[in-house]
N, C-alpha and C positions, 0 to 999 in steps of 0.2 A: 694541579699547580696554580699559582696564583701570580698575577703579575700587577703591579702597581704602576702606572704611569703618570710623575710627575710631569706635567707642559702647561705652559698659557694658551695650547693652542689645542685642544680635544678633537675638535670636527678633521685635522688634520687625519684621525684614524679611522674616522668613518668609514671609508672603501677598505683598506688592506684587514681590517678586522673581519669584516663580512664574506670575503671571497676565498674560493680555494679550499684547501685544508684546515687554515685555520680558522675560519668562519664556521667550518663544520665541528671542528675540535672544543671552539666555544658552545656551539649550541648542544654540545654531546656531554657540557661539561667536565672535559678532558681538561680545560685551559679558562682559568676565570680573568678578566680582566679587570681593575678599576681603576677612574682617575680622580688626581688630586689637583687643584690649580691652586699655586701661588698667591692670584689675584684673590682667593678670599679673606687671607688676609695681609694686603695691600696697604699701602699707606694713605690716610686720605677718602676723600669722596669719589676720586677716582682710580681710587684701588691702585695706587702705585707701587710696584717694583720694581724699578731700577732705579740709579744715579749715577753721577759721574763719578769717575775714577777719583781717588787721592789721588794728587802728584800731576792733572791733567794728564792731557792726554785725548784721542778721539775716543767716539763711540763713549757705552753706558753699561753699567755690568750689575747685576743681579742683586740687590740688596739682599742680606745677609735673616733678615727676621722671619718675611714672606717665606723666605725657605725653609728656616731652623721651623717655626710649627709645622709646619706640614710635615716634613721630617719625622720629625719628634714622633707626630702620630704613623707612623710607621716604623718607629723602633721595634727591632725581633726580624726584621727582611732584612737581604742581604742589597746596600741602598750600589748602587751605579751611575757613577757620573760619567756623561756621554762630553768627551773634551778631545781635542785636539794632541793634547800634551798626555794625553791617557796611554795604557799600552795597547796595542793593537790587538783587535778584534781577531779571533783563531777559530778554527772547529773547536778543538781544545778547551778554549773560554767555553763554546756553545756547549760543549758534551757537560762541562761543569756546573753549568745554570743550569740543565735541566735537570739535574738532581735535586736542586733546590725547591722545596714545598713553596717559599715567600720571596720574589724577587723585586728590588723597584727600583726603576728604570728611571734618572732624572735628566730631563732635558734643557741642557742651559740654551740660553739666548742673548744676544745683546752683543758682548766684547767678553763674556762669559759670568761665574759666578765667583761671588768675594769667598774670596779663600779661605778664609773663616771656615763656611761651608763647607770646602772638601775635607779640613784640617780636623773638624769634628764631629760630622754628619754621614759622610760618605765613607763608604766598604771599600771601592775599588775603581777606579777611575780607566776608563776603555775609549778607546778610538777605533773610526772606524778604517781610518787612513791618513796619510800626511797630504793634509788637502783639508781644509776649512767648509762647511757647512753655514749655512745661516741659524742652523739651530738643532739641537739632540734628538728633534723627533723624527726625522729618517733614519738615524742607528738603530732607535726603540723599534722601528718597524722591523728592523733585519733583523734585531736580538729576538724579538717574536717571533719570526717565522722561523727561525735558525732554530730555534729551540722547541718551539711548536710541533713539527717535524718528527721529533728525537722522542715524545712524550709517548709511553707505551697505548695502542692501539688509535694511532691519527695515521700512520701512511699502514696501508693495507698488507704491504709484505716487508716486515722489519730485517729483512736480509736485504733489501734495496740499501738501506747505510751502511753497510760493513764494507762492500767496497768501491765506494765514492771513494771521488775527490779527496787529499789530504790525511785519508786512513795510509796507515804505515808509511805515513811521509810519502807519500806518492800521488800523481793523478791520478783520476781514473780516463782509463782506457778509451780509444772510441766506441761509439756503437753505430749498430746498424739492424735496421729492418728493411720489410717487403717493399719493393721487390728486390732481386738479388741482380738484376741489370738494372740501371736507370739509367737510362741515356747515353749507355753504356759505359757507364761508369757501374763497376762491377763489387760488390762485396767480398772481401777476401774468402778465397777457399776455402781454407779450413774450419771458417767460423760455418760451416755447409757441411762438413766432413762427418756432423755427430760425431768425432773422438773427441768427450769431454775432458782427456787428458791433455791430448794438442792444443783445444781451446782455450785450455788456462792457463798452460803454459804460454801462448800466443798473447792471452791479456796481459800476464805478468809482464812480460817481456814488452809490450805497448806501453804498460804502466812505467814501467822503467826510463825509455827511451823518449818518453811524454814528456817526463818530466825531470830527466836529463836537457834536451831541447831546448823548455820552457819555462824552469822556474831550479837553473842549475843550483841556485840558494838553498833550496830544499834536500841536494845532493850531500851525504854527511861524507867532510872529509877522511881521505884513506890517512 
């Protein structure tokens, strides 16, 4: 899979690229990455892209040109604009990027980018919550790893995602390892019992109640 990253800012990706699974999954060739900056072509001698708003206003928003070529040269990927007013970021979104061979990731900055832009240039516009960022390259990190992840042979036992978090609209479950006392605080029985039927029935039932608790929104009504 290939991922494209538009930002003014690259060294921002320096660490989260290198470490972990997905530093591996790049050097394995599972996950290509490259990027595009705006600033090459900027306005000017000093490579300008942004201005003020029409109509005033604070802050500076994203000239419209610097974008459209860099764009341009990535038409055929599926282009992502990382925005506030985007839909929100899901597993769901994630399971669906990573089917995608060409995906590119663009990260506004400023007061955002001129509309223009998303009206002609951009697939699909994502957030990553209602709450503001200084800029699209923290989403680009999480759409990476989230997706990274998901890519056939980067996590070592691909039955580790089927029952996380969010599959079948549910959490997942707690867990627990060695030892079975700490501090005496004890690991529930039956997860002890080896009856892999009690045990899953006991997940299910955790899974349920987890997120009944914790995220009742998730609960489809009766």
């Amino acid at each position: 899979m290939r991922i494209s990253i538009v930002t003014l800012f690259r060294e921002y990706f320096d660490s989260p690229l290198k470490v972990s699974l997905v530093g591996t999954a790049i050097e394995n060739g599972r996950l290509e990455i490259d990027f595009h900056d705006p600033r090459d072509h900027g306005r000017g001698p000093h490579r300008q892209v942004d201005d003020a708003p029409f109509g005033g206003g604070a802050g500076m928003v994203m000239m419209p040109e610097p974008l459209a070529i860099t764009l341009e040269a990535l038409e055929g990927s599926h282009r992502v604009l990382f925005t506030p007013a985007g839909a929100p970021l899901t597993q769901a979104t994630l399971d669906r990027f990573a089917t995608m061979r060409h995906l590119t990731l663009v990260c506004g900055r400023y007061e955002g980018v001129d509309q223009r832009i998303a009206d002609h240039f951009i697939d699909e516009e994502t957030s990553l919550g209602d709450y503001v960022l200084l800029g699209g390259e923290v989403a680009a990190a999480v759409v990476i790893e989230g997706v990274a992840r998901l890519l056939p042979g980067v996590i070592g036992n691909p039955a580790s995602t089927e029952s996380e978090s969010f599959r079948d609209d549910l959490l997942e479950e707690p867990q627990y390892t060695r030892p079975a006392d700490f501090r005496g605080w004890k690991v529930p029985e039956v997860l002890l019992s080896g009856d892999h039927g009690r045990i899953a029935a006991w997940r299910h039932d955790q899974r349920r109640m987890r997120t009944a608790e914790r995220r009742p929104d998730m609960v489809p009504e009766e």
